[in-house]
C-alpha positions in Angstrom: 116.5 101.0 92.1 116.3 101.7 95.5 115.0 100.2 98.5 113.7 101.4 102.2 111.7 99.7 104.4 107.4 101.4 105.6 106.8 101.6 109.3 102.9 101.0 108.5 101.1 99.8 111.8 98.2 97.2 111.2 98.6 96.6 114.9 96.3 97.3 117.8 96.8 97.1 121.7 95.4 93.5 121.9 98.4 92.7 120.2 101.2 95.1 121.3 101.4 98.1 123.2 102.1 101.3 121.9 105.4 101.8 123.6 106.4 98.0 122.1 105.2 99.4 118.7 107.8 102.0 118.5 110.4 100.8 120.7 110.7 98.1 118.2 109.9 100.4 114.8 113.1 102.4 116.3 115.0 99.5 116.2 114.3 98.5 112.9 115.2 102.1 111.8 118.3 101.9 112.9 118.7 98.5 111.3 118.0 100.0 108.2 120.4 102.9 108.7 122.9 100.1 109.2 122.3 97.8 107.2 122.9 100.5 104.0 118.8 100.9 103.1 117.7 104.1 101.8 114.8 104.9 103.6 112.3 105.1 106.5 109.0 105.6 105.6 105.5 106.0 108.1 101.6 107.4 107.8 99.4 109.6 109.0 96.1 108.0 110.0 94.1 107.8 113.5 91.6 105.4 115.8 91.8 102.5 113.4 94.6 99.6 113.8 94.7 100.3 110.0 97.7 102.8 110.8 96.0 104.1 113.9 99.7 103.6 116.0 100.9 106.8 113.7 98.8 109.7 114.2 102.0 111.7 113.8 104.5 110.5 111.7 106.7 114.0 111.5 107.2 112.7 115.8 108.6 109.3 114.9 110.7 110.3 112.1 112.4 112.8 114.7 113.3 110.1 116.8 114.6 108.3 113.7 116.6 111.4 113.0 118.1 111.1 115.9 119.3 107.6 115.9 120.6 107.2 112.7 123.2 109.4 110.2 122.3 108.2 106.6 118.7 106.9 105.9 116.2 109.2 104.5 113.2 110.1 106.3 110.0 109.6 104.2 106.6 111.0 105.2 104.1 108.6 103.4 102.3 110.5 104.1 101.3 113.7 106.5 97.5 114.8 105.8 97.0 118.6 104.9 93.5 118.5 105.3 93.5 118.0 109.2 96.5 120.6 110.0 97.0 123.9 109.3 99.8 125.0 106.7 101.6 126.8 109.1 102.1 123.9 111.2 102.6 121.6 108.7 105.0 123.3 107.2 106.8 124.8 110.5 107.0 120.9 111.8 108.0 119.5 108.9 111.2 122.3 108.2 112.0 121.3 111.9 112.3 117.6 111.0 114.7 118.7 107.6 117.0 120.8 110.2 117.2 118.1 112.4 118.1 115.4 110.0 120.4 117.8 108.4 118.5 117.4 104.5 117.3 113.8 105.0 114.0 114.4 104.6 111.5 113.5 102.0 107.7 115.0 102.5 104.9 112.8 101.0 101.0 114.1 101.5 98.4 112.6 101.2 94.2 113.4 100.9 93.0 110.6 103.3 90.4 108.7 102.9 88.9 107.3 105.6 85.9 108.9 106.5 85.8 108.7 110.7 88.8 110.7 110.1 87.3 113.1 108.6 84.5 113.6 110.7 86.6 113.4 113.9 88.0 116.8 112.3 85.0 118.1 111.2 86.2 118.6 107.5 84.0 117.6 104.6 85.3 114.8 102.4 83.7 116.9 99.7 86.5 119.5 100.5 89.7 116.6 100.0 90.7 117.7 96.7 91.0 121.4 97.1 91.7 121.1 100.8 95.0 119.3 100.0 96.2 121.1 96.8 95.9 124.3 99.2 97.9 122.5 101.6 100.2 121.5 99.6 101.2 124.5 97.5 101.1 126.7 101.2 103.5 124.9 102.1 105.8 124.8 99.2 105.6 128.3 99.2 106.3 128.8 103.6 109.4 126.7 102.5 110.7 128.3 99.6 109.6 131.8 99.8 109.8 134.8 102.3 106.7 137.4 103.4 104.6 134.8 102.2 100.7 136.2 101.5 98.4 133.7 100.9 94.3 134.3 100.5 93.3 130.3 100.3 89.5 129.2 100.3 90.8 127.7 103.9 93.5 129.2 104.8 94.6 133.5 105.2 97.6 134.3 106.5 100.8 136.3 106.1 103.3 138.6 105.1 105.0 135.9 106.6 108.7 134.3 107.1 108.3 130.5 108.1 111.0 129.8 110.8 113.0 127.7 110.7 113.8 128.0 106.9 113.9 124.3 105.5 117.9 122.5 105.6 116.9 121.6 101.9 116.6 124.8 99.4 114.3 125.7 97.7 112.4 122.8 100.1 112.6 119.0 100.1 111.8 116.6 97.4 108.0 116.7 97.6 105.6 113.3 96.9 102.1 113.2 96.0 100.9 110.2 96.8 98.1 108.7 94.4 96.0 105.7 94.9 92.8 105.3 92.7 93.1 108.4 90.4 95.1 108.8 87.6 94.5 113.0 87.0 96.6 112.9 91.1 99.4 111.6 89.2 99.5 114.1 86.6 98.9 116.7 88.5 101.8 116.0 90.4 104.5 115.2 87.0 102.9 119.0 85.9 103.9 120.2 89.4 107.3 118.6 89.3 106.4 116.5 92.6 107.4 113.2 93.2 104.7 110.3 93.6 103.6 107.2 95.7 101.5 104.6 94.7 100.5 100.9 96.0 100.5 98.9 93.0 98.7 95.6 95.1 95.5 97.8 95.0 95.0 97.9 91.0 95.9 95.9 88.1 99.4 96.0 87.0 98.0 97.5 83.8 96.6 100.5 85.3 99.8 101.5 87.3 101.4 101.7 83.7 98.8 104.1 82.8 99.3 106.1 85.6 103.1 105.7 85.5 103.2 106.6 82.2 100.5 109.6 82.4 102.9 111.2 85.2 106.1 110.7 83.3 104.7 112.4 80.5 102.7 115.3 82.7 106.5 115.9 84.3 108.4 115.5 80.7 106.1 118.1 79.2 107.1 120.4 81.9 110.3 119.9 81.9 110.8 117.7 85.1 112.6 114.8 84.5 111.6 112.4 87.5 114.5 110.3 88.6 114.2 106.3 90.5 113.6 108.9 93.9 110.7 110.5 92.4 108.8 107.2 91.9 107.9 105.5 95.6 106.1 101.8 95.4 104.9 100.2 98.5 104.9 96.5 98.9 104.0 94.0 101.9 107.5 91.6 102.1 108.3 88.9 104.1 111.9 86.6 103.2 112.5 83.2 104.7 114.9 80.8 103.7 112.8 78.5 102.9 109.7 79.4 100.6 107.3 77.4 102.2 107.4 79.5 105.5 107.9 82.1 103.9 104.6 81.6 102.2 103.0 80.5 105.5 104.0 83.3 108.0 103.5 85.9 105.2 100.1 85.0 104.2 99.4 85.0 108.0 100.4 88.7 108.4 98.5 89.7 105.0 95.5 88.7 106.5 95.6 90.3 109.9 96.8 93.8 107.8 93.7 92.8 105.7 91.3 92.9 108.5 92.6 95.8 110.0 92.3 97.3 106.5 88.5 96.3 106.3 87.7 97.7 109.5 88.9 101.0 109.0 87.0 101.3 105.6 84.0 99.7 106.8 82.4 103.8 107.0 82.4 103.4 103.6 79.2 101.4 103.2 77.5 104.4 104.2 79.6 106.8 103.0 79.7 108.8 99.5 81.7 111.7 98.5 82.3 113.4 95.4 85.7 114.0 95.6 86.1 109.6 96.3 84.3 108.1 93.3 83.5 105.0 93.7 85.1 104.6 96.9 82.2 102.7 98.1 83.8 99.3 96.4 86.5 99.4 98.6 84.6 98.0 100.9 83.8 94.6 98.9 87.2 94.2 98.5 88.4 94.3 101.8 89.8 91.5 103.6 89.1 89.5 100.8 92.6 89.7 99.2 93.6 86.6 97.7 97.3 86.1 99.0 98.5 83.5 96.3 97.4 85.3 93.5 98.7 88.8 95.2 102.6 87.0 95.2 102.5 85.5 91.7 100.9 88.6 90.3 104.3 90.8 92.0 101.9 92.9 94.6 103.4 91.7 97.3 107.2 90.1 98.1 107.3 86.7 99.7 109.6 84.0 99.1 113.1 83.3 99.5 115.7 86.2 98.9 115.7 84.4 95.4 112.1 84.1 94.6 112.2 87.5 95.9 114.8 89.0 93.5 112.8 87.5 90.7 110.0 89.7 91.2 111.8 92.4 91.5 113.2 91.7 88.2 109.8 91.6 86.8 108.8 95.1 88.9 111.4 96.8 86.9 110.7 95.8 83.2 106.9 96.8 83.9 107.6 99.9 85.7 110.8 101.4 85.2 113.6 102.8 87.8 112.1 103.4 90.8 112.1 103.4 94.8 110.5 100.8 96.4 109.4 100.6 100.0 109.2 97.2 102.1 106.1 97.3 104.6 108.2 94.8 106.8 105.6 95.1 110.2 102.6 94.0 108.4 99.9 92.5 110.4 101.6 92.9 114.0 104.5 91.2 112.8 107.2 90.2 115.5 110.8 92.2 115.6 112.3 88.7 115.1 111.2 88.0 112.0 110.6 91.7 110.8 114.6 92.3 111.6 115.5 88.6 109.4 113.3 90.0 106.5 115.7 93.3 106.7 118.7 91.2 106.5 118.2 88.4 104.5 117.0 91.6 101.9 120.2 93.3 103.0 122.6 90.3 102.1 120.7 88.9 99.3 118.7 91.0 97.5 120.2 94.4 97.7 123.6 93.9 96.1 122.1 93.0 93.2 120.1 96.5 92.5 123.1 98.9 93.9 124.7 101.1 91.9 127.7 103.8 92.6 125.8 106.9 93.4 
């Protein structure tokens, strides 16, 4: 298995500023650079303190790039739907050269809908919106005089420049929250996936684990523990009791953030988002206790912490997982002790040669 950490903002200006936001997201990049984590990971999303702090994660991850030599660089994940392919794909080869091949591109649909009326793009359009993004870029990447006639998009003969550091193009995620057919579409595609297990039962991630495994099997992909990315809130203390304490206090501030951004939904339906109206009963009702015994989030000592980990892997297999370690406006102190208590007590145990 392996580990990075998620830059996810559930922070607003009330809290900290902007510039104390990333000064201190830096700083934990390069802490994870140092302290031998795999990854850096951040979102695309806008207005909202639900991720609002990263309406451009391709500009962070440049900055990361440049103060650090070994951790990956994980979109998780850049939005087709609001940006043209040729941008996309033109920022995102920038961001490969620049990290010289550390990058890893995860899109995503969206799903909030003030975001996609502040763009003026149906959410009716998600679906086919994003597969077009996706495969135009795949194909600016890994192809020359490219010609495509998209239902959105025209454009070409073209040659993207700069050509991607990666060939044919970097490792490409899909991520996939509440629908299964995302997943398979992506193991068909030989694509990479992202999921949040804390947001459905453990038995449906199987499902979908097990319907992408099979998708990319049958195609003749075989996925490896990089392929498979698996968000989770953590927060390590020595001792469980605070650990318990300050974490549930940060799940509940990144809850509320959380149920103000989907709050839209109560008057929102889309075809594409079935039943995306119940998200909005759910919200910021998350019950905290039950979310850390059940393994959707990691909070305990290094210990406690290891032990679900254990448990992550018999029910899903090798994979990567990423720690959202800034949850709820969380301060650099304790973010930064999370990171190294994880570093000297946890990691060891899941590291391997490679």
């Amino acid at each position: 298995m392996k580990f990075g950490i998620n830059l996810f903002p559930t922070v607003g200006p009330a809290e900290k500023s902007a510039g104390q936001h990333f000064e201190e997201s830096l700083r934990l990049a390069e802490l994870a650079d140092t302290l031998g984590f795999h990854h850096v990971k951040t979102v695309e999303h806008y207005f909202h303190e639900y991720g609002g702090y990263s309406p451009d994660p391709v500009t962070f991850l440049a900055a990361v790039a440049a103060r650090t030599r070994r951790v990956r660089l994980i979109t998780g994940a850049v939005l087709p739907a609001f940006t043209h392919p040729l941008k996309l794909a033109g920022k995102l080869a920038m961001l490969d050269n620049i990290s010289q091949g550390r990058l890893d591109v995860g899109f995503g649909r969206a799903f909030l809908p003030e975001e996609f009326t502040a763009f003026e793009v149906s959410m009716d359009e998600s679906r086919a919106r994003f597969d077009e993004g996706v495969e135009a870029c795949r194909r600016l990447w890994a192809e020359e005089d490219v010609v495509w006639e998209g239902r959105f998009h025209r454009f070409g003969p073209l040659t993207l420049l700069p050509r991607t550091w990666q060939r044919p193009h970097p490792r490409i995620l899909v991520a996939t929250a509440k629908t299964p057919a995302s997943a398979e579409a992506a193991g068909r595609a030989g694509y990479g996936v992202m999921l949040v297990p804390s947001i459905n039962p453990r038995e449906q991630v199987q499902k979908t684990l097990a319907l992408y495994r099979d998708a990319a099997s049958a195609a003749g992909f075989k996925p490896t523990e990089e392929d498979v990315h698996m968000s989770y809130s953590c927060y390590i203390a020595e001792d469980a009791q605070a650990a318990r304490q300050k974490g549930k206090l940060a799940s509940d501030r990144a809850n509320q953030a959380l149920a103000s951004a989907v709050s839209a939904w109560r008057e929102t339906r889309s075809t594409d988002y079935p039943g995306y109206e119940k998200i909005v009963e759910r919200a910021g009702k998350g019950d905290f206790d039950r979310a850390v015994a059940e393994r959707k989030a990691l909070v305990g000592t290094p210990a406690e912490v290891r032990a679900a980990i254990d448990d992550l892997r018999v029910w899903f297999g090798e994979c990567t997982v990423s720690l959202q370690v800034i949850s709820g406006a969380m301060p650099f102190e304790e973010s930064a002790r999370t990171m190294r208590l994880f570093a000297e007590q946890v990691l060891p145990y899941y590291q391997t040669n490679d």
